[in-house]
DSSP file (Angstrom, degrees, kcal/mol; ACC not computed):
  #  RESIDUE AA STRUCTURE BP1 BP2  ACC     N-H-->O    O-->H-N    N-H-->O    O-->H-N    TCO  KAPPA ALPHA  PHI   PSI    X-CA   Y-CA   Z-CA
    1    1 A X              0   0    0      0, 0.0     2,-0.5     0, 0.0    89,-0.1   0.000 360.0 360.0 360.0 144.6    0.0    0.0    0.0
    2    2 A X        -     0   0    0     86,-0.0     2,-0.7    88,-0.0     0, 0.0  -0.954 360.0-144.4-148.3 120.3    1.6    3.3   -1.3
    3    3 A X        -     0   0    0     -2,-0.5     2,-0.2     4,-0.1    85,-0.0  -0.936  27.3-140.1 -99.3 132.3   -0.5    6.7    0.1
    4    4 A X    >>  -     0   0    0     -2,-0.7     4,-2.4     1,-0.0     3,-1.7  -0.381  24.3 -94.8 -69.4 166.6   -0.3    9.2   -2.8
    5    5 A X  H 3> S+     0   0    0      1,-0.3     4,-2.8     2,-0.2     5,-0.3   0.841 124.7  65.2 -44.6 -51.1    0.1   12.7   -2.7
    6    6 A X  H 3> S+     0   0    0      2,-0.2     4,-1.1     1,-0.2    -1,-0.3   0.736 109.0  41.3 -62.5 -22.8   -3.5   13.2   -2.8
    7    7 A X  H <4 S+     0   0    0     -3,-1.7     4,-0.3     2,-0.2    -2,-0.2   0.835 112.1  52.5 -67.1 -47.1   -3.7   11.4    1.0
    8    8 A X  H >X S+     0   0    0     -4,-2.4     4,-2.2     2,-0.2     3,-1.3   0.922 115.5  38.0 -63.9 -44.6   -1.0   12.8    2.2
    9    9 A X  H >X S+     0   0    0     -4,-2.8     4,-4.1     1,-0.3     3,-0.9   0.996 105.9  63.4 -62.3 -66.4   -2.2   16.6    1.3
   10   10 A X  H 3< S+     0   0    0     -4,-1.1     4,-0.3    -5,-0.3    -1,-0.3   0.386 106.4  46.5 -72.2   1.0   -5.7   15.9    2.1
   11   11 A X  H <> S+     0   0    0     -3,-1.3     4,-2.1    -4,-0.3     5,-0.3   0.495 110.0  59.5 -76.3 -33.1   -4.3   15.1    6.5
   12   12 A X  H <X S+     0   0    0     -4,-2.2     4,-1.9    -3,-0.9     5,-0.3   0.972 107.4  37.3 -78.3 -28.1   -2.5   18.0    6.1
   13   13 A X  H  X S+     0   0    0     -4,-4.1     4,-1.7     2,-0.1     5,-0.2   0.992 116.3  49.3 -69.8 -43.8   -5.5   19.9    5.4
   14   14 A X  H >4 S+     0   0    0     -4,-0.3     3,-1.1    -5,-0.3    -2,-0.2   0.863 117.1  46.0 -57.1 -57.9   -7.6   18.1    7.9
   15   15 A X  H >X S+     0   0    0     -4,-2.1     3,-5.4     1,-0.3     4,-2.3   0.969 116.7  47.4 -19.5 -80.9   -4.4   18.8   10.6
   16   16 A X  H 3X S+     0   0    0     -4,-1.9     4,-1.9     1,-0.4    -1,-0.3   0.700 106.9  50.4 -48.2 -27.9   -4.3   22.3    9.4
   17   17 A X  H << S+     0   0    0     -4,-1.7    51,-0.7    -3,-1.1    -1,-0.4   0.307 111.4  51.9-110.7  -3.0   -8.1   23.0    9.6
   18   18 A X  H <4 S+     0   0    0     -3,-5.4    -1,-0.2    -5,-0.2    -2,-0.2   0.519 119.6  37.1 -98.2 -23.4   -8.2   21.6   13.6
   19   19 A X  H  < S+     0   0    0     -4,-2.3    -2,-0.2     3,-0.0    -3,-0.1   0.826 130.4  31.0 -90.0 -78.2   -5.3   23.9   14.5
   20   20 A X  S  < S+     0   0    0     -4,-1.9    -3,-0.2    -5,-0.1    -2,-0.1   0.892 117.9  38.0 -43.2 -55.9   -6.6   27.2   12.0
   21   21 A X        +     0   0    0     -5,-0.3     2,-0.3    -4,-0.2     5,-0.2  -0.065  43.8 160.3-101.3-152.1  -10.4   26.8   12.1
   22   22 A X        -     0   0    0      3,-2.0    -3,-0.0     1,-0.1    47,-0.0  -0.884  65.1 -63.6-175.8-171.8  -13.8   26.0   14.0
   23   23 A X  S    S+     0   0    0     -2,-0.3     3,-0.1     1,-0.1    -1,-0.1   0.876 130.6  47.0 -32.1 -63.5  -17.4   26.9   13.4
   24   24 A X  S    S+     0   0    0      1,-0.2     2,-0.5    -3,-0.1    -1,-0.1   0.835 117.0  37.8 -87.5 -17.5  -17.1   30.6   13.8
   25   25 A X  S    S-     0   0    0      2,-0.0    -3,-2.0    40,-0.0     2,-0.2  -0.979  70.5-162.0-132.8 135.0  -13.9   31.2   11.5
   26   26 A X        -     0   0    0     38,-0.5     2,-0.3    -2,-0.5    41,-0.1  -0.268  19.3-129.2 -87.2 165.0  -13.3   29.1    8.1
   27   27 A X  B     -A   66   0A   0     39,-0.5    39,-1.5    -2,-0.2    -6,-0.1  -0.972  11.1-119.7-132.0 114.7  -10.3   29.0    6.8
   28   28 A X    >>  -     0   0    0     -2,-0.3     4,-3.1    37,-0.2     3,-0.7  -0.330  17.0-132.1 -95.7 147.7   -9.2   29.8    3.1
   29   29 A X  H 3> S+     0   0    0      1,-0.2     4,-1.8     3,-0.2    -1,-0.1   0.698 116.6  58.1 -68.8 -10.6   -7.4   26.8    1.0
   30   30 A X  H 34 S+     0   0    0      2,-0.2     4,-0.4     3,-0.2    -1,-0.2   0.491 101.4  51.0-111.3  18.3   -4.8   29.9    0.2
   31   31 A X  H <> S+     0   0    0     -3,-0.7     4,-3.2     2,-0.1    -2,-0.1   0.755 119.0  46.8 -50.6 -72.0   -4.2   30.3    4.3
   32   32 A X  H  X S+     0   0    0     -4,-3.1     4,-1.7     1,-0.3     6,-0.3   0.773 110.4  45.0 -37.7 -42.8   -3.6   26.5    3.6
   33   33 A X  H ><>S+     0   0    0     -4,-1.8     5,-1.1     1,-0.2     3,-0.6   0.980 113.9  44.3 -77.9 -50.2   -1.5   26.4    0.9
   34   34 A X  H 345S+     0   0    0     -4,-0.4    -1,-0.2     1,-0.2    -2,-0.2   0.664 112.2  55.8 -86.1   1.4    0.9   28.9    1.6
   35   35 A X  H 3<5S+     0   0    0     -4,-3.2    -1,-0.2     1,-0.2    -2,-0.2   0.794 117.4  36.1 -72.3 -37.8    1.1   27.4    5.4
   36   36 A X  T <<5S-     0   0    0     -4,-1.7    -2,-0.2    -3,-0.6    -1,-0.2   0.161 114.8-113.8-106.5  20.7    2.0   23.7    4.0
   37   37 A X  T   5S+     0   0    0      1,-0.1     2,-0.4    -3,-0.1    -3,-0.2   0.760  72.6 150.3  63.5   5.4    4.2   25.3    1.0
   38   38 A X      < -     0   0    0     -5,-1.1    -2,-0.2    -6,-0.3    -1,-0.1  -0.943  57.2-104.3 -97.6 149.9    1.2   23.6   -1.4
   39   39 A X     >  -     0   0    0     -2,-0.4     4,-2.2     1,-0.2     5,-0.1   0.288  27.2-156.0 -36.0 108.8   -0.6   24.1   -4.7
   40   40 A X  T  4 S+     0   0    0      2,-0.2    -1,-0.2     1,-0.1   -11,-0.1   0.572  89.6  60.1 -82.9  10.3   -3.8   25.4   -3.9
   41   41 A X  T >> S+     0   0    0      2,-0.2     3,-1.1     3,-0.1     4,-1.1   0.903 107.0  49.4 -88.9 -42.6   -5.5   24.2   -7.1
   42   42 A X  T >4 S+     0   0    0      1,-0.2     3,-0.8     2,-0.2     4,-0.4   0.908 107.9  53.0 -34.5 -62.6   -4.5   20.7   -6.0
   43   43 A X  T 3X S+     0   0    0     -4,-2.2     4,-1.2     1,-0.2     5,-0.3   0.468 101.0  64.0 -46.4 -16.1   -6.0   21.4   -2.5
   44   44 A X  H <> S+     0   0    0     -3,-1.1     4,-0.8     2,-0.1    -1,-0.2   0.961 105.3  44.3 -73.4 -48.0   -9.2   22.5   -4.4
   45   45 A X  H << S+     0   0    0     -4,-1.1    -2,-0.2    -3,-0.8    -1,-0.1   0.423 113.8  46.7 -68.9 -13.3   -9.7   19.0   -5.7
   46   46 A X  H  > S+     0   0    0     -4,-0.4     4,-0.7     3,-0.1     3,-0.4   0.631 105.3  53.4-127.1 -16.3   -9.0   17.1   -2.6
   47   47 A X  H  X S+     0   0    0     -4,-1.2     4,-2.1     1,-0.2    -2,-0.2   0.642 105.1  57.2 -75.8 -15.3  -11.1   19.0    0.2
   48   48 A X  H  < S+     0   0    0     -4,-0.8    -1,-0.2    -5,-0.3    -2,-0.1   0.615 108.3  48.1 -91.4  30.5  -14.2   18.7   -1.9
   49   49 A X  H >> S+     0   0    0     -3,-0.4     4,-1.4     3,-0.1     3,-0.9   0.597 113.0  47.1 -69.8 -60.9  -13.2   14.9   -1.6
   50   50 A X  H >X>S+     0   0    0     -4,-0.7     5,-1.5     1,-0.3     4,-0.8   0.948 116.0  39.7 -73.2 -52.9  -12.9   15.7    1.9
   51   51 A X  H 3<5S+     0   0    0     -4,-2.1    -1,-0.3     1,-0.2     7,-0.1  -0.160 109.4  61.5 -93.5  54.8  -16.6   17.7    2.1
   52   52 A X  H <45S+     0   0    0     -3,-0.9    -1,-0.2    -2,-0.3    -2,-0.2   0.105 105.7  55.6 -81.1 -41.5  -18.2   14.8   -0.3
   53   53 A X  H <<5S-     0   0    0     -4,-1.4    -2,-0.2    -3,-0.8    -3,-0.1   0.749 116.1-121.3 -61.7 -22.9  -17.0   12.8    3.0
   54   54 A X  T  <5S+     0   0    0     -4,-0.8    -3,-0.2     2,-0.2     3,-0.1   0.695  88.0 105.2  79.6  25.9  -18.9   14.7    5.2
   55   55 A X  S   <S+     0   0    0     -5,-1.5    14,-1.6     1,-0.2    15,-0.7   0.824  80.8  31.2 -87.2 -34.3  -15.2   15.7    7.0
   56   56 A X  E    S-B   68   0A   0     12,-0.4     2,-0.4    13,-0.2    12,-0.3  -0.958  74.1-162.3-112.5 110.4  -14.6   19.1    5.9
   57   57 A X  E     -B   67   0A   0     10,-2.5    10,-1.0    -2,-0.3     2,-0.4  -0.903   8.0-152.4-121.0 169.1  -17.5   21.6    5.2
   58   58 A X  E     -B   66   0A   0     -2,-0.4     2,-0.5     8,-0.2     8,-0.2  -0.845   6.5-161.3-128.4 140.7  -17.2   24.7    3.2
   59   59 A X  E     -B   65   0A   0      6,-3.4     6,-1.6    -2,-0.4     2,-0.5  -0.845  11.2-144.7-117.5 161.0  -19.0   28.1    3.0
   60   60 A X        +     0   0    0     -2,-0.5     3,-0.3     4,-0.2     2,-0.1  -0.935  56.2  41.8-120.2 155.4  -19.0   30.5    0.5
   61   61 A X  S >  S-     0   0    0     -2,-0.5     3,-4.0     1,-0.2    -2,-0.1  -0.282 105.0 -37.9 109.9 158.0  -19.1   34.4    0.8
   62   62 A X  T 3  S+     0   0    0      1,-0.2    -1,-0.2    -2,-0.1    -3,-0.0   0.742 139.0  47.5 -34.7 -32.0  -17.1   36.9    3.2
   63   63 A X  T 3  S+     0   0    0     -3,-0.3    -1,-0.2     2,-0.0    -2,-0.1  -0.110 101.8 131.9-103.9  41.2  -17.3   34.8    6.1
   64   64 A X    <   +     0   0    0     -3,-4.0   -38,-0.5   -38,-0.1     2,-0.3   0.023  12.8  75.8 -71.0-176.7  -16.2   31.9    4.1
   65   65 A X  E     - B   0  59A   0     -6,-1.6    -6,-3.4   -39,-0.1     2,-0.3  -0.871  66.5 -44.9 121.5-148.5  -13.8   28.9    3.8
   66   66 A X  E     +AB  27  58A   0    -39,-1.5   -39,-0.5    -2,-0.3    -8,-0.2  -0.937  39.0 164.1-155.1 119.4  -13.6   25.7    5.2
   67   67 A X  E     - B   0  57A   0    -10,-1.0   -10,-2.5    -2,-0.3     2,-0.4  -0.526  45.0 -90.5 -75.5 143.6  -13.8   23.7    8.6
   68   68 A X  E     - B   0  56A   0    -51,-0.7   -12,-0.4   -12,-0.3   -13,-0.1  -0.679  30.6-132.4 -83.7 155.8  -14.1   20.3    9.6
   69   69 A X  S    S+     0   0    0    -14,-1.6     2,-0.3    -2,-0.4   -13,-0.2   0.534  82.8  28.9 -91.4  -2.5  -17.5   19.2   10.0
   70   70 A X  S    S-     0   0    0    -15,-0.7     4,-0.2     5,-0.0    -1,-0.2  -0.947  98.9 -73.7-158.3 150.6  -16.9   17.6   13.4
   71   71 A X    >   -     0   0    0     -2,-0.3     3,-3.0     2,-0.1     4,-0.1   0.222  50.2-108.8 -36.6 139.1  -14.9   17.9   16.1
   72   72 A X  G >  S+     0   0    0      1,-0.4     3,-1.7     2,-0.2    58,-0.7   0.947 110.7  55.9 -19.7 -71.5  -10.9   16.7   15.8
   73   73 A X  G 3  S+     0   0    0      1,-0.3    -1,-0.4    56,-0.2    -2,-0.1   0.680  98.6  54.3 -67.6  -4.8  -11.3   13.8   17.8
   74   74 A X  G <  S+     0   0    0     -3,-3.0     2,-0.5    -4,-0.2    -1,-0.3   0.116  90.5  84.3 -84.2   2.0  -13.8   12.2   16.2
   75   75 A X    <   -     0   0    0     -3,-1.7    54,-3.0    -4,-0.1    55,-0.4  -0.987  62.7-165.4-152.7  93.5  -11.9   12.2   12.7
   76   76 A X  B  >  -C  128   0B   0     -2,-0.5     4,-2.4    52,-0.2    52,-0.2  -0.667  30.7-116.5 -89.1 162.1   -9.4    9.0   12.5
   77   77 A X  H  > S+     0   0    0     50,-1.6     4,-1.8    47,-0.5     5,-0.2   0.672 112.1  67.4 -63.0 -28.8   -6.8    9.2    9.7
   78   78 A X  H  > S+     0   0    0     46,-1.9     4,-1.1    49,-0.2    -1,-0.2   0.752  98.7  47.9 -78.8 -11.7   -8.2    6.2    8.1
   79   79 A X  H  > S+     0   0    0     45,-0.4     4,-2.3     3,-0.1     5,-0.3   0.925 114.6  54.1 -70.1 -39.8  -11.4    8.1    7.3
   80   80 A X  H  X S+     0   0    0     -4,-2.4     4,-2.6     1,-0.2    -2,-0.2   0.843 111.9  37.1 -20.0 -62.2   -8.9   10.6    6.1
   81   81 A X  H  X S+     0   0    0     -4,-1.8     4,-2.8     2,-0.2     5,-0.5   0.702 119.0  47.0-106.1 -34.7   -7.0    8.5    3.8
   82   82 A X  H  X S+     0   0    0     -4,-1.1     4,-3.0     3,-0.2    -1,-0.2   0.999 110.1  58.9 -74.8 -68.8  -10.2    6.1    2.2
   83   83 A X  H  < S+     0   0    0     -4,-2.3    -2,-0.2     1,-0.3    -3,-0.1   0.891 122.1  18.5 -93.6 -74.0  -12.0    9.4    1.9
   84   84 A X  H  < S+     0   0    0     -4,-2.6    -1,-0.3    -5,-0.3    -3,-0.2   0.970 138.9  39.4 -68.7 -41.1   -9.0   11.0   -0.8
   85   85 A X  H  < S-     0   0    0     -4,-2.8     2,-0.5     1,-0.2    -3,-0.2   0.835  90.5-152.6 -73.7 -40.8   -7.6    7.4   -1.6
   86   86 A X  S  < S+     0   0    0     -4,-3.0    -1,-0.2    -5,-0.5    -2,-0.1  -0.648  75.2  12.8  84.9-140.7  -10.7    5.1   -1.9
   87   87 A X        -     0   0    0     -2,-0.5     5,-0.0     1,-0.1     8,-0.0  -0.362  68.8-171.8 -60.6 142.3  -10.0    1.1   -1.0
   88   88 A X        +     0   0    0    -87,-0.1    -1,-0.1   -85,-0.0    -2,-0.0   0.129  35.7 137.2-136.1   8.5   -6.4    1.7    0.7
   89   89 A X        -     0   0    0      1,-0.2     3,-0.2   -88,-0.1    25,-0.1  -0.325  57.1-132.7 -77.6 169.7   -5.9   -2.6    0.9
   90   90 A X  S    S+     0   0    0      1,-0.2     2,-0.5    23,-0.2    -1,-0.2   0.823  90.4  25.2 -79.0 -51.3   -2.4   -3.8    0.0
   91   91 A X  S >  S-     0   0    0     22,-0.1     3,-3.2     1,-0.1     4,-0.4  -0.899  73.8-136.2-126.6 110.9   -3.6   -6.5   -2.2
   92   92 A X  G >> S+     0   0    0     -2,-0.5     3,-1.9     1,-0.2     4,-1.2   0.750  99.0  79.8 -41.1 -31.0   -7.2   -6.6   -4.2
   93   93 A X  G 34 S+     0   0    0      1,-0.2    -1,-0.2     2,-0.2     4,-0.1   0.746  89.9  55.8 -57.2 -17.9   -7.6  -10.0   -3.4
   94   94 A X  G <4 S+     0   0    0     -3,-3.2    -1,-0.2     1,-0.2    -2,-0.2   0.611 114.1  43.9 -73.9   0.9   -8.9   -8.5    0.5
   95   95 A X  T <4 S-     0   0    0     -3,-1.9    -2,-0.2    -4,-0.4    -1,-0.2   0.622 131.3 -27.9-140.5 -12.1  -11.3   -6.6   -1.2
   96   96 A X  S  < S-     0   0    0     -4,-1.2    -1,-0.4     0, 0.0    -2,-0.1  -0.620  81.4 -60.1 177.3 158.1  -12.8   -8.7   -3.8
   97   97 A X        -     0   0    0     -2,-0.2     2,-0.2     1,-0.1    -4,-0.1  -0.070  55.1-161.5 -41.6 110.3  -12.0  -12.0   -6.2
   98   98 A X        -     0   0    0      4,-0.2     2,-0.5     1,-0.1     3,-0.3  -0.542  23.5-118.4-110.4-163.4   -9.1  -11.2   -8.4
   99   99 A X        +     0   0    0      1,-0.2    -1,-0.1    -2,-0.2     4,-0.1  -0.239  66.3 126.7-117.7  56.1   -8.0  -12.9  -11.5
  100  100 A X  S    S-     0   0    0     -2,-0.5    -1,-0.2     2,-0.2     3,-0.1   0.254  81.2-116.7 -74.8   9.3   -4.7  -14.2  -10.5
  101  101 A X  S    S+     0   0    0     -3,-0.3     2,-0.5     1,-0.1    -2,-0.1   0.568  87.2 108.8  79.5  19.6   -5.5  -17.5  -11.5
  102  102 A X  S    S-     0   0    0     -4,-0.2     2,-0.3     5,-0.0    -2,-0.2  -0.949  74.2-120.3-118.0 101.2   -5.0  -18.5   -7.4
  103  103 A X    >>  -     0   0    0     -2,-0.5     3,-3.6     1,-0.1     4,-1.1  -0.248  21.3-130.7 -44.2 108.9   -8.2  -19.3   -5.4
  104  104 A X  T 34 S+     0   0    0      1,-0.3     3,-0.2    -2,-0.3    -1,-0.1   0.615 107.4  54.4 -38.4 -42.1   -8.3  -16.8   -2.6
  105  105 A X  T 34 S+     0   0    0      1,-0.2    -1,-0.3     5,-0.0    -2,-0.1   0.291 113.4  40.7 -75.5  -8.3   -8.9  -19.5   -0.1
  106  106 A X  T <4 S+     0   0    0     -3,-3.6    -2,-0.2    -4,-0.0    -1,-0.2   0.485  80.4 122.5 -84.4 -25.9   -5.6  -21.6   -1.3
  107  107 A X     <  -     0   0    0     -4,-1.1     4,-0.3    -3,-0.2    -3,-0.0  -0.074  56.6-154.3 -63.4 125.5   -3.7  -18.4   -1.6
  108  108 A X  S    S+     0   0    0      1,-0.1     3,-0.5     2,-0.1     4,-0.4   0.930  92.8  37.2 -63.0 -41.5   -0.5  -19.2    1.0
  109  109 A X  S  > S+     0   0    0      1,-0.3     4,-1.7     2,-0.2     5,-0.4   0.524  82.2  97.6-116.3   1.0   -0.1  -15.3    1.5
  110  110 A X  H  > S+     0   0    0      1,-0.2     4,-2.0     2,-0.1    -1,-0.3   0.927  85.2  52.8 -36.8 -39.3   -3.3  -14.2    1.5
  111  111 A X  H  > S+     0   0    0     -3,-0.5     4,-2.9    -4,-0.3    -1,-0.2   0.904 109.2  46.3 -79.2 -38.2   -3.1  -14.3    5.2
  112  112 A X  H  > S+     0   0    0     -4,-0.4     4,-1.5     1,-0.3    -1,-0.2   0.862 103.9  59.2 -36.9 -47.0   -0.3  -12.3    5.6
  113  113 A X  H  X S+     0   0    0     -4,-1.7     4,-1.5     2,-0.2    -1,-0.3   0.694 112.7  39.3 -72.3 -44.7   -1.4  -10.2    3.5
  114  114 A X  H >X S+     0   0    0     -4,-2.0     4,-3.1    -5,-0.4     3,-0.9   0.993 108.7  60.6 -71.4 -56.2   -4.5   -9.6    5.8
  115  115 A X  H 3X S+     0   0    0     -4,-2.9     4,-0.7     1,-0.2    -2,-0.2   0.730 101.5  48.2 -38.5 -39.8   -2.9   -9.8    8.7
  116  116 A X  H 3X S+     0   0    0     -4,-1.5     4,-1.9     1,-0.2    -1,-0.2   0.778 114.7  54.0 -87.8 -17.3   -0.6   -6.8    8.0
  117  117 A X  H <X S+     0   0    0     -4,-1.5     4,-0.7    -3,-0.9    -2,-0.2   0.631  98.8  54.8 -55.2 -25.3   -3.9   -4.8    6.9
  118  118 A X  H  X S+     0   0    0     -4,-3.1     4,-3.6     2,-0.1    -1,-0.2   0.825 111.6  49.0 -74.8 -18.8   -5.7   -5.2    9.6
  119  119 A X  H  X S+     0   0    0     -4,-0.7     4,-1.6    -5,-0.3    -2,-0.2   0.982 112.2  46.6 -62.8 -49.4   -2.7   -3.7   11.6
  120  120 A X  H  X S+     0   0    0     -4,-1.9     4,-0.8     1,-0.2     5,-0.3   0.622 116.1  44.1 -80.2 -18.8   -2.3   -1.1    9.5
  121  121 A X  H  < S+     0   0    0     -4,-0.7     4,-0.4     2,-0.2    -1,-0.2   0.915 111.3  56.7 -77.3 -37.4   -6.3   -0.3    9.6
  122  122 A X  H  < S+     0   0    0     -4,-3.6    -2,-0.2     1,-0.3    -3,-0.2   0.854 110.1  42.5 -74.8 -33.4   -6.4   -0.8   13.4
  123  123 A X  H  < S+     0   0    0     -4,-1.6    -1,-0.3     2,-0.2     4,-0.2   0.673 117.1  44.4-100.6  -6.4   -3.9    1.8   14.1
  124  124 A X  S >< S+     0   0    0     -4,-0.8   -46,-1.9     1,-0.2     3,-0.7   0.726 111.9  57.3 -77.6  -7.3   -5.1    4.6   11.4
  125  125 A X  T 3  S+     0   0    0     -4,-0.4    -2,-0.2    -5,-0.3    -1,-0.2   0.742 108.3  39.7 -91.9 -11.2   -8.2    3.9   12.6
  126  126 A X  T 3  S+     0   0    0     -3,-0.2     2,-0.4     1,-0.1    -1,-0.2   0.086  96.5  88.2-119.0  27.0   -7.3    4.7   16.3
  127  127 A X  S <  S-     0   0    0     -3,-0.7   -50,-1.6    -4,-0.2   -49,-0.2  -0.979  71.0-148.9-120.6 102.1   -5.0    8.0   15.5
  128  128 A X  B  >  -C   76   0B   0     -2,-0.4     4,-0.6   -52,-0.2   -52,-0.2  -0.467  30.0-121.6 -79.2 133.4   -7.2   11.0   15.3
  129  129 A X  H >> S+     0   0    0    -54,-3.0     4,-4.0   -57,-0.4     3,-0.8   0.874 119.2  64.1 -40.6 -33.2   -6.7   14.5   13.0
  130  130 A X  H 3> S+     0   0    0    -58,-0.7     4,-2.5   -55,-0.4     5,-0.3   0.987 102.9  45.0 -79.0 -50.3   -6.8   15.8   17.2
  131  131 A X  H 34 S+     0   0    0      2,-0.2     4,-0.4     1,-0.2    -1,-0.3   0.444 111.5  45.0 -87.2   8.2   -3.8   14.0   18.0
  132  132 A X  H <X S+     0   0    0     -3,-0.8     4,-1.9    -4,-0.6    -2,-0.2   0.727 113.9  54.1 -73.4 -46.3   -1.6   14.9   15.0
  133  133 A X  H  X S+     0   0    0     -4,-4.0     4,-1.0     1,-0.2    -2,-0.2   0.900 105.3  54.9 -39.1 -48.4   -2.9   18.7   15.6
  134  134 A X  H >X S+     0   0    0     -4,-2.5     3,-0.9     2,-0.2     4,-0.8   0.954 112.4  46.0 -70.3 -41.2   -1.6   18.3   19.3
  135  135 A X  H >> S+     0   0    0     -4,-0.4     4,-2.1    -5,-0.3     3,-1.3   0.975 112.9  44.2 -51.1 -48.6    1.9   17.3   17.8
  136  136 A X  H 3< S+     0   0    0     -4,-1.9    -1,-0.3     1,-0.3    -2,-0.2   0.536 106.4  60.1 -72.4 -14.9    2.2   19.7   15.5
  137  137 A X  H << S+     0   0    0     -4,-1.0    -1,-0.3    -3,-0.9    -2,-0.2   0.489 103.1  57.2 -56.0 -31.4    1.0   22.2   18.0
  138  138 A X  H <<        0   0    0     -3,-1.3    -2,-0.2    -4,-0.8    -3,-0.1   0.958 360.0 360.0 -81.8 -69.4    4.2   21.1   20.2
  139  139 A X     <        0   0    0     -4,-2.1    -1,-0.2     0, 0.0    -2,-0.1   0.218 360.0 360.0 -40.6 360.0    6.7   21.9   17.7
């Protein structure tokens, strides 16, 4: 499993937008961009990933911009990362019959292969946007 650019950008917005915004101030993606040094036309394409996800929401108009749509701690990295990545598994065979000519249920490394995804699910899945913000707050 290989996170693209588009995963990796789309925590730093989620990070940035628990340290920079809330409810009552939004935050502009060209706050964002020039805070993480990135392309804010890229960053256009990948929060409205993020508010399709229902993670991010966006306003438009003078008191615009963009928030997350629920508190920090409630927001694991693996919603993050399925939300801009889609199916994040190592190998397709976890995620549906592929045509590698191997029966899935014969496969010798299928199990490995699971095993090290469920690791890798269980701990994005228990690392919150609020506890990278608190690091990055430290620094």
């Amino acid at each position: 499993m290989k996170i693209s650019t588009k995963g990796k950008y789309a925590l730093e917005i989620a990070v940035d937008l628990a340290v920079h915004s809330d409810q009552e101030h939004r935050e502009s993606l060209k706050n964002i961009a020039r805070r993480r040094g990135l392309s804010e036309k890229y960053l256009e394409r990948i929060v409205k990933m993020l508010c399709s996800a229902g993670i991010v929401s966006g306003a438009r108009g003078v008191r615009g911009g963009y928030c997350l749509s629920r508190d920090a701690e409630n927001i694991t990295v693996l919603e993050v990362l399925r939300a801009s990545e889609g199916e994040l598994a190592p190998v397709e065979c976890l995620i549906r019959e592929p045509d590698c000519g191997i029966v899935c249920g014969e496969c010798p490394t299928r199990g490995v292969w699971f095993e090290m995804w469920e690791i890798i699910k269980d701990t994005a899945g228990k690392i919150t946007v609020s506890d990278i913000a608190k690091k990055s707050a430290d620094m």
